[in-house]
C-alpha positions in Angstrom: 17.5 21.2 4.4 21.2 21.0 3.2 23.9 20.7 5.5 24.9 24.7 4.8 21.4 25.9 5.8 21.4 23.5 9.1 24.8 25.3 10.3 24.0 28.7 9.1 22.0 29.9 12.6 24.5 27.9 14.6 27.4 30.7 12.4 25.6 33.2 13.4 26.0 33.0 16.5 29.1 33.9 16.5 28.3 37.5 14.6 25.3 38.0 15.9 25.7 41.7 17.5 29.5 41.7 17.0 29.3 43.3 13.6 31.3 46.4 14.7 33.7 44.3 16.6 34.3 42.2 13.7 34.4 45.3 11.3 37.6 46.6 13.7 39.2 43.4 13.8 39.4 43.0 10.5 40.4 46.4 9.6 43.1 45.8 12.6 44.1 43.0 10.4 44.5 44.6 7.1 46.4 47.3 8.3 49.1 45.4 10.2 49.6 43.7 7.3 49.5 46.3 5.1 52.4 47.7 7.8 54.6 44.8 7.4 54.3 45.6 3.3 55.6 48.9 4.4 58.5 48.0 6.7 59.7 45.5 4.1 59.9 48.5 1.3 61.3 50.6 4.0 64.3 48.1 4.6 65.1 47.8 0.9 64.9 51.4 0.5 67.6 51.7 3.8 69.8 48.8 2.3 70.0 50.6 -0.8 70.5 54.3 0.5 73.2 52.8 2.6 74.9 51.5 -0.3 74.6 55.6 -2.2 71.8 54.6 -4.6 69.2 57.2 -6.0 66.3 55.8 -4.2 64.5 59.7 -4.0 64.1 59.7 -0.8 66.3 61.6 1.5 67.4 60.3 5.3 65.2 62.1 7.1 62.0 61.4 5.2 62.7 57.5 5.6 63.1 57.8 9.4 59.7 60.0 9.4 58.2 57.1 6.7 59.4 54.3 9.4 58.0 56.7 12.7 54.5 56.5 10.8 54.6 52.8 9.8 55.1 51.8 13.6 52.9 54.3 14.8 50.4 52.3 12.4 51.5 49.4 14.2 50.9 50.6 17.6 47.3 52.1 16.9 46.0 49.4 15.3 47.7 46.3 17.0 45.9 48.4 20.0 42.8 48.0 18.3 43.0 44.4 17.6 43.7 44.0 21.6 39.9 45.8 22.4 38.5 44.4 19.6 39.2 40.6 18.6 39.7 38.9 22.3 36.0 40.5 22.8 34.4 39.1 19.8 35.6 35.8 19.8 34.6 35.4 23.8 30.9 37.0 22.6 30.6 34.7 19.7 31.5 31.4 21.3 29.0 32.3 24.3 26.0 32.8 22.4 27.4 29.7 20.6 26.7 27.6 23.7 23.6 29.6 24.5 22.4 29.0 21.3 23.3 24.8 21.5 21.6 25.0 25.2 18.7 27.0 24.1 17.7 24.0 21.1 18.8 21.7 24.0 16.1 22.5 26.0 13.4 22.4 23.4 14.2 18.7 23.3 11.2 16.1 24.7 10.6 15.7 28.5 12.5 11.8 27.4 15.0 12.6 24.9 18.1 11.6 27.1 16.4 7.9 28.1 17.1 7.3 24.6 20.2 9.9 24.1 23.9 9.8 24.8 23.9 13.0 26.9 28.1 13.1 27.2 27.6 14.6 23.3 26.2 17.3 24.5 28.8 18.0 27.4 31.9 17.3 24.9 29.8 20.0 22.3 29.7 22.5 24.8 32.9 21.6 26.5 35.9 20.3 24.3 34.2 20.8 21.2 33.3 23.9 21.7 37.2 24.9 22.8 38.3 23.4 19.6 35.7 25.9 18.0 36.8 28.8 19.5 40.6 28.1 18.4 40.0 26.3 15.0 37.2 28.5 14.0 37.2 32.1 15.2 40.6 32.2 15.0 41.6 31.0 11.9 39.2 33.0 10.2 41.5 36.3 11.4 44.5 33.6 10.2 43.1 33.4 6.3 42.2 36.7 6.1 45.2 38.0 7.0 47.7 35.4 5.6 45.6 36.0 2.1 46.1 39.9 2.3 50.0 39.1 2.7 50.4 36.8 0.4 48.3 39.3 -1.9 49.9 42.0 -0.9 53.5 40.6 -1.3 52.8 38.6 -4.7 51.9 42.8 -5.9 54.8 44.1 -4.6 57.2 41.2 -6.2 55.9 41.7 -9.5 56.9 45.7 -9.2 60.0 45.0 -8.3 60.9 42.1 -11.0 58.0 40.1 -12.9 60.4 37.2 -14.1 61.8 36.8 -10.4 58.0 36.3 -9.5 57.3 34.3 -12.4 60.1 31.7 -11.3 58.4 32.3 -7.1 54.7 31.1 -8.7 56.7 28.1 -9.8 58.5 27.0 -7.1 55.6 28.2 -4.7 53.4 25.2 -6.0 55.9 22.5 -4.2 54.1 23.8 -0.6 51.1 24.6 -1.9 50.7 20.7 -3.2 52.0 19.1 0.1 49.8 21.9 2.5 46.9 20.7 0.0 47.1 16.9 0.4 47.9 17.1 4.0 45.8 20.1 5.2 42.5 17.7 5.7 44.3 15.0 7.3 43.7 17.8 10.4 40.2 17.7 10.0 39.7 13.9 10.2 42.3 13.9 13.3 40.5 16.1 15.1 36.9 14.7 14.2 38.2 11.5 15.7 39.2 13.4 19.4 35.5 14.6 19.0 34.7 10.9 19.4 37.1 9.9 22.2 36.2 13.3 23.8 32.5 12.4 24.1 33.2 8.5 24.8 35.5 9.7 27.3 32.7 12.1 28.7 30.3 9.2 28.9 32.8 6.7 30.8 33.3 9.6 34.0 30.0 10.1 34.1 29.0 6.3 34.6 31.9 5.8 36.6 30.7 8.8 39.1 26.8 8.1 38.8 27.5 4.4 39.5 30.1 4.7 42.0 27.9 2.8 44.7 27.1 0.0 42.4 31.0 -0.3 41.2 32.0 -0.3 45.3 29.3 -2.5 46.3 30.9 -5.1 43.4 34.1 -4.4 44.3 34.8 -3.9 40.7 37.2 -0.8 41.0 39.6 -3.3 39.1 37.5 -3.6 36.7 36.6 0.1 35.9 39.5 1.6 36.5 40.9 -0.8 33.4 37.9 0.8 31.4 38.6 4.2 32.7 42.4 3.5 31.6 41.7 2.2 27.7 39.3 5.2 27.6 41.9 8.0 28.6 44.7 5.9 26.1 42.1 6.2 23.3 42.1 9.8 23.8 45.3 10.8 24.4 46.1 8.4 21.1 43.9 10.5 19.4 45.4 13.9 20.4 48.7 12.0 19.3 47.3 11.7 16.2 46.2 14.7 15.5 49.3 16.6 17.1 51.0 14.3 14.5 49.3 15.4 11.4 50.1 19.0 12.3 53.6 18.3 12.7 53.3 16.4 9.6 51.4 19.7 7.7 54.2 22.0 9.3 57.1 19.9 8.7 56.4 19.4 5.0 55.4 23.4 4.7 58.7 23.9 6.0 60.6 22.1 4.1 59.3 23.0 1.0 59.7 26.8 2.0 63.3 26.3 2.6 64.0 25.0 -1.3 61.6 27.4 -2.7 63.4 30.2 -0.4 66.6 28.7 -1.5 65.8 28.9 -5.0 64.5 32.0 -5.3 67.6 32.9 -3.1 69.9 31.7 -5.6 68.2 33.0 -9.2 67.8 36.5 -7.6 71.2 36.4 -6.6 72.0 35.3 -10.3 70.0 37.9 -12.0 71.1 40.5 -10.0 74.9 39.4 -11.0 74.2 39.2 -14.4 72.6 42.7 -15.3 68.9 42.5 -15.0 68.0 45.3 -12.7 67.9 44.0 -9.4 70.0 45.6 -6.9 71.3 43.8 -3.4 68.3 45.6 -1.5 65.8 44.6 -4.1 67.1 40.8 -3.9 67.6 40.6 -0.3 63.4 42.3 0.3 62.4 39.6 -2.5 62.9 37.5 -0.3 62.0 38.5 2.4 58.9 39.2 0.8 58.9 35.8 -0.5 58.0 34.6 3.6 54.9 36.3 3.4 54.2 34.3 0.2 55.4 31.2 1.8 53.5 31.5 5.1 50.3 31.6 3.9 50.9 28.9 1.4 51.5 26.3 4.7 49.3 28.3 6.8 45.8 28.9 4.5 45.2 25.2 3.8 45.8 23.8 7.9 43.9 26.6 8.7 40.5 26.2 6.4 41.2 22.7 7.0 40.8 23.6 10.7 37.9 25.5 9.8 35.9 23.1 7.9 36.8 20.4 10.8 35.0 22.5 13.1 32.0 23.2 11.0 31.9 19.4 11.5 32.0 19.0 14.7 29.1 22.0 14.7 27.0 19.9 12.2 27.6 16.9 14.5 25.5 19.0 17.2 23.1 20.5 15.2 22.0 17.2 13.6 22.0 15.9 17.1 19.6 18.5 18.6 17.3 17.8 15.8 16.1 14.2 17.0 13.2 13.7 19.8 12.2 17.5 19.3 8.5 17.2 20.9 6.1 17.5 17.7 3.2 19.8 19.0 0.7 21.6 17.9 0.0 25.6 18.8 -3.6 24.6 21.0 -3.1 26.2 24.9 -5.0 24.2 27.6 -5.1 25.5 31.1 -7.4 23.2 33.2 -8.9 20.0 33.1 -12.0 19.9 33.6 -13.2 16.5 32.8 -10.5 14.3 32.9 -7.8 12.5 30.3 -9.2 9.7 27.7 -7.3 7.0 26.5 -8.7 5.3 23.0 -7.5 2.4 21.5 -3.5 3.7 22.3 -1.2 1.6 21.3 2.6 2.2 20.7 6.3 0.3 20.7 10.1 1.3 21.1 10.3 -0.6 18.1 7.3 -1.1 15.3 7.4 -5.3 15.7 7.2 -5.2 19.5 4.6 -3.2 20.8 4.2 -2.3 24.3 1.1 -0.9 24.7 -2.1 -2.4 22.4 -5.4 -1.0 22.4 -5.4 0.1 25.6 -8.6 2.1 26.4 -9.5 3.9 29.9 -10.7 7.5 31.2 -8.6 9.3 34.2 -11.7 11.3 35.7 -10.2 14.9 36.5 -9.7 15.6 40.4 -9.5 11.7 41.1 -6.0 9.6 42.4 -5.5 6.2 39.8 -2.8 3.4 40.6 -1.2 2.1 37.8 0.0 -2.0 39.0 1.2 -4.9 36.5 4.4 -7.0 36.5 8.4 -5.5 35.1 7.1 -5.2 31.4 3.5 -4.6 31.5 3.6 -1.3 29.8 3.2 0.9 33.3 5.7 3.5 33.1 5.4 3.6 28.5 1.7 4.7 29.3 2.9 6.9 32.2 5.5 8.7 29.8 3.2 9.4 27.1 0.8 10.9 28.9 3.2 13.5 29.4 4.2 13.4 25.7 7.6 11.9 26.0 6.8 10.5 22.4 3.8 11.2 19.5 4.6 7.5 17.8 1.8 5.9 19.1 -1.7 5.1 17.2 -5.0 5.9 18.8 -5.8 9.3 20.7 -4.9 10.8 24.2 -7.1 13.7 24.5 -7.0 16.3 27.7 -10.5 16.6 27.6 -11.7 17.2 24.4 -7.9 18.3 23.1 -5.5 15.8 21.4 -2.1 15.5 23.0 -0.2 16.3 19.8 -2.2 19.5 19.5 -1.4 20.7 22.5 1.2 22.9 22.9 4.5 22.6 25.4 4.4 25.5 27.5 0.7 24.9 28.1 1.1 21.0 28.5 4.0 21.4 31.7 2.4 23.9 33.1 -0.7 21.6 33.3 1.3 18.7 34.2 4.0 17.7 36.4 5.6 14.6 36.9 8.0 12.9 39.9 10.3 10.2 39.6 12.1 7.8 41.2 15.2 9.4 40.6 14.7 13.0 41.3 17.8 15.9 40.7 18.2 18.2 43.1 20.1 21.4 41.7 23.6 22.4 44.2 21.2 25.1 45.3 19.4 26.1 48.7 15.8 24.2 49.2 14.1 27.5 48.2 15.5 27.7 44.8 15.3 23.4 44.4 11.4 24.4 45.5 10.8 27.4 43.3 13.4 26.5 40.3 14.7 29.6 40.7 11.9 31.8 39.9 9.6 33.7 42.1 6.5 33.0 43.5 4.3 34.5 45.9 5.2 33.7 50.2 1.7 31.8 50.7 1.9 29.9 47.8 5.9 28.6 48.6 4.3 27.8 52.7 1.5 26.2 51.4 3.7 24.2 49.0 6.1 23.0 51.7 3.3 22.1 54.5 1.6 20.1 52.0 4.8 18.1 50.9 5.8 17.6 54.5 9.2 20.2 54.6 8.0 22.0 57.2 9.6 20.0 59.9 13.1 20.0 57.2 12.9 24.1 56.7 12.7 24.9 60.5 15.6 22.7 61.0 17.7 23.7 58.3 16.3 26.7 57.0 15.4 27.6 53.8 18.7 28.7 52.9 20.2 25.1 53.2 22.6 24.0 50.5 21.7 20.8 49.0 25.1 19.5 47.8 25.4 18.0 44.2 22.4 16.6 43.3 20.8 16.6 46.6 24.4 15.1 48.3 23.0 17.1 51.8 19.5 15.1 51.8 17.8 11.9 52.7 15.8 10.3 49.2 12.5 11.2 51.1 13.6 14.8 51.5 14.2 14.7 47.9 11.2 13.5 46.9 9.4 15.8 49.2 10.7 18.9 47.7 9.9 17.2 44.0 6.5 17.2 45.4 6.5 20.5 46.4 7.7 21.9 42.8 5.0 20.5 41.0 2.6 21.9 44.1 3.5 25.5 43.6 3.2 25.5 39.9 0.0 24.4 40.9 -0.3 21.7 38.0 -4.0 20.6 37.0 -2.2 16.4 36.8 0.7 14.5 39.0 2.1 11.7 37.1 4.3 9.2 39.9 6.6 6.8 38.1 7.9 4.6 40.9 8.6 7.8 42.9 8.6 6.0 46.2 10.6 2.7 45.3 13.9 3.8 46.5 12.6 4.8 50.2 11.8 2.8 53.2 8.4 1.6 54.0 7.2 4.2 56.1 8.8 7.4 54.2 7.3 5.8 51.2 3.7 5.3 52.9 3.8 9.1 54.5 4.8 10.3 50.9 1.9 8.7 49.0 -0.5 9.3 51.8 0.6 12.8 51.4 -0.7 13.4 48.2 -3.6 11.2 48.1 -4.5 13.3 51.1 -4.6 16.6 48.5 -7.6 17.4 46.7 -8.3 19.2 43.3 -5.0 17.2 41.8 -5.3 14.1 39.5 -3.3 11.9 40.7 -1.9 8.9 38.1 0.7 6.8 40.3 2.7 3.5 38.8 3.4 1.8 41.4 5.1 -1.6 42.1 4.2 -1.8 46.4 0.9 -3.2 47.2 0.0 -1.5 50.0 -3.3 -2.5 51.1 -3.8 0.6 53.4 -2.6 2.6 50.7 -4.4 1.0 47.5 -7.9 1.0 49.3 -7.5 5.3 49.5 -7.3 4.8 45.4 -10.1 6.0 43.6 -9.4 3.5 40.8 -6.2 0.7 40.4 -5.8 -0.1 36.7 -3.8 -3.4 36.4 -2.0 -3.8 32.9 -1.1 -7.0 31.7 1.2 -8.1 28.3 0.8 -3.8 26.9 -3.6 -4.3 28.1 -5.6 -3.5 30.7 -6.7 -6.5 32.2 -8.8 -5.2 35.2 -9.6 -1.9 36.8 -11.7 -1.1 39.6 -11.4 0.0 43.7 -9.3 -2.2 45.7 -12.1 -4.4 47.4 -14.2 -4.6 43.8 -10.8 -6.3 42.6 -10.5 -8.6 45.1 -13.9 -9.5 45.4 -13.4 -10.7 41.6 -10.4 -13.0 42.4 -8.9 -12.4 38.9 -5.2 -11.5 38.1 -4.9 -8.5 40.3 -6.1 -11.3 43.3 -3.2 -13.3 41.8 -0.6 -10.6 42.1 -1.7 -9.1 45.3 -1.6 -12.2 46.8 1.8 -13.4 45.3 2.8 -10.1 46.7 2.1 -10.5 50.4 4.2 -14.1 50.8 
């Protein structure tokens, strides 16, 4: 696919429904212009009846000519006020819709291996840029190009050799808004960049302002955070130049060539050639609208095709990590999820999973142990297709991932984190995720997480702050539990969900859920708990990307292999 066909459904967007709206702004557009053609005859027409020349018209039919011309103006300048502002605001929001729908067909893991601060700069700065640059300018060409038309028509019926000499001097501007006009574009592709650096540096600087405190490096960052907002604001200098620059040299070469033609209208009409004062003196002021456009077309597609960049920049974007699945819908597991011979690396000469063959037995609770590096959360991601690289199989029964398709997959399977976000919503929406379930299902789901105690102090109502500000970690991971509880999910996948809490929070979480039946439960886990591990129907110790042992607590230690080794390391 060329780059035309990948932008064409994000240029859409902006159309899409607004066909009528568009068809009025235009039209709007055409006939002001066609208005200011008018008024322009109209003030030659005055000059010269002012000055007793045969013009056939008399007074009174150029005052009712100039009533109807701003009566034009009126209608249709009234027209472009309902019209334009409300299909430039419709396009740019399904723009964004559009960017956030593709945004979310992205892979459960796309942004552990994505810059996410594109995304905000597309659908913040970038997309601001779009509205101006884009929209806009379009209404800018067309018009300026209807002007220029419509003035270049009019000059040649009022003296072809005058226009002759304008086409000539015209192509001074037209050469300097030509070979400056995409200077523009690469200035404002490079605030694009700063933008989403800039983006990216906030964010850290906010997520990590506990580590950056507890360092006391606020020196430090705030030195970052300062060449980060002077790389921007050199950018926007930049490009603020360049426009000056496109303007400056317009300008000036409009003043000779208005000058010019000035001086040889002024010349012909002293030397007998038909011109009159009013004809010379509307020449040139017809001239303008030949001028205007000549500075203003170029900057403006320039503009234009500078935002068709930054859209490209997106939409190449939100092609990578898109979850490769096949059309097959699974509702249950019934016998459990096989592993064969899986293996799969970050990168093709380091794997970090090899051969690694087991069975999770459907309804049963597994622990996933091994050292930082062993492959425990890789195997825990792509159970939950977070990437199709690997070599090998994982079936959901007799179902191949890969075939299986998304909506189906996460409504079978839900996973919870260590780090779980918490929406700046009550606990009832956090719980629900905003849609609507049944009132036994949502009590059900909170006495079996352990919110009841939370909800009848707080309420259900209860504001969570930004990204669960208002709650304790184990709150948090509570309600994460009871999301995937009331959709009622077939699998729970625990990546290091209880790490971050203290030891008893973390114990009353885990025995929570090993407590639930008709779940299968697959937990990575780091804490070796001995009360906890022995309620495991199965631990399954990885070691170097292979499974090295797997079995029930007391099997393994009977053995005295490596799990006996890192158990006991453990408890020193």
């Amino acid at each position: 696919m060329n780059r035309q066909q990948a932008l064409k459904p994000y240029l859409q967007q902006f159309y899409r429904g607004n066909g009528w709206r568009f068809a009025l702004a235009i039209t709007a557009t055409l006939v002001l212009t066609a208005s200011n053609m008018m008024i322009s005859w109209l003030i030659q027409v005055i000059i010269d009846l002012s000055t007793g020349a045969d013009i056939g018209f008399t007074f009174p039919q150029v005052v009712m000519m100039a009533v109807i011309g701003v009566l034009l103006e009126v209608l249709f300048c009234f027209l472009a006020y309902h019209s334009k502002p409300k299909l430039i605001a419709k396009g740019v929001r399904q723009y964004k819709e559009y960017v956030f729908s593709k945004l979310c067909k992205k892979g459960i893991a796309a942004f552990s291996e994505e810059n996410s601060s594109l995304y905000i700069s597309a659908l913040s700065n970038d997309a601001a840029t779009i509205e101006t640059n884009y929209l806009t300018n379009i209404f800018i060409v067309t018009d300026n190009a209807v002007v220029c038309l419509g003035a270049l028509i009019l000059m040649l019926c009022y003296s072809p050799l005058l226009t002759l000499f304008s086409i000539i001097l015209a192509t001074l501007p037209l050469i300097a808004s030509i070979s400056t006009g995409n200077l523009v574009a690469k200035a404002e592709k490079v605030v694009s960049d700063k933008n989403e650096t800039y983006m990216g540096t906030l964010k850290d600087c906010l997520v990590g302002f506990s580590v950056i405190k507890s360092f006391r490096a606020e020196g430090k960052i705030c030195r970052i955070f300062s060449g980060v907002v002077k790389e921007v604001a050199d950018a926007k200098t930049l490009r603020m130049k360049m426009r000056i620059l496109v303007n400056g040299l317009s300008a000036s070469s409009g003043t000779i060539l208005q000058f010019g033609i000035f001086l040889i209208g002024a010349y012909l009409a002293l030397n007998g050639y038909g011109l009159s004062a009013g004809s010379v003196l509307v020449f040139v002021q017809l001239l303008n609208f030949v001028i205007n456009p000549i500075g203003t077309i170029p900057q403006a597609i320039a503009e234009i095709k500078a935002s068709k960049a930054l859209i490209a920049k997106v939409a190449e974007a939100l092609e990578n990590h898109i979850r490769e699945e096949g059309s097959e819908s699974k509702k249950e597991l019934i016998g459990g999820i096989a592993v064969k011979d899986l293996s799969f690396g970050y990168e093709a000469e380091n794997p970090v999973l090899k051969g690694v063959n087991f069975t999770f037995e459907a309804g049963k609770s597994y622990a996933i142990v091994g050292p930082s590096g062993s492959g425990k959360s890789t195997l825990l991601n792509l159970l939950m297709a977070s990437d199709s690289g690997y070599t090998g199989s994982i079936c959901y029964d007799e179902t191949e991932l890969r075939q299986i398709g998304s909506e189906s997959l996460y409504e079978m399977v839900s996973v919870v984190q260590q780090n779980v976000f918490i929406f700046n919503a009550s606990i009832r929406d956090n719980i629900t995720m905003f849609s609507d379930f049944p009132k036994e299902d949502v009590e059900r789901a909170i006495e079996l997480s352990g919110l009841s105690k939370l909800i009848a102090e707080r309420g259900e109502d209860y504001l969570c702050g930004e990204n669960g500000s208002a709650l304790s970690g184990g709150e948090k991971q509570r309600i994460s539990i009871a999301r995937s509880l009331l959709k009622k999910s077939q699998v729970l996948l625990m990546d290091e969900a209880t790490a971050a809490l203290d030891a008893q929070t973390a114990f009353q979480i885990s025995g929570s859920l090993l407590d639930l039946n008709d779940l299968t439960r697959i937990t990575v886990t780091h804490t070796l708990d001995e009360n906890l591990l022995k309620r495991y129907d199965c631990l399954l110790i990885l070691k170097h990307g292979s499974i090295a042992e797997s079995g029930k607590f007391d099997e393994l230690m009977e053995k005295k292999g490596y799990f006996y080794s890192l158990f006991t390391v453990s408890q020193q």
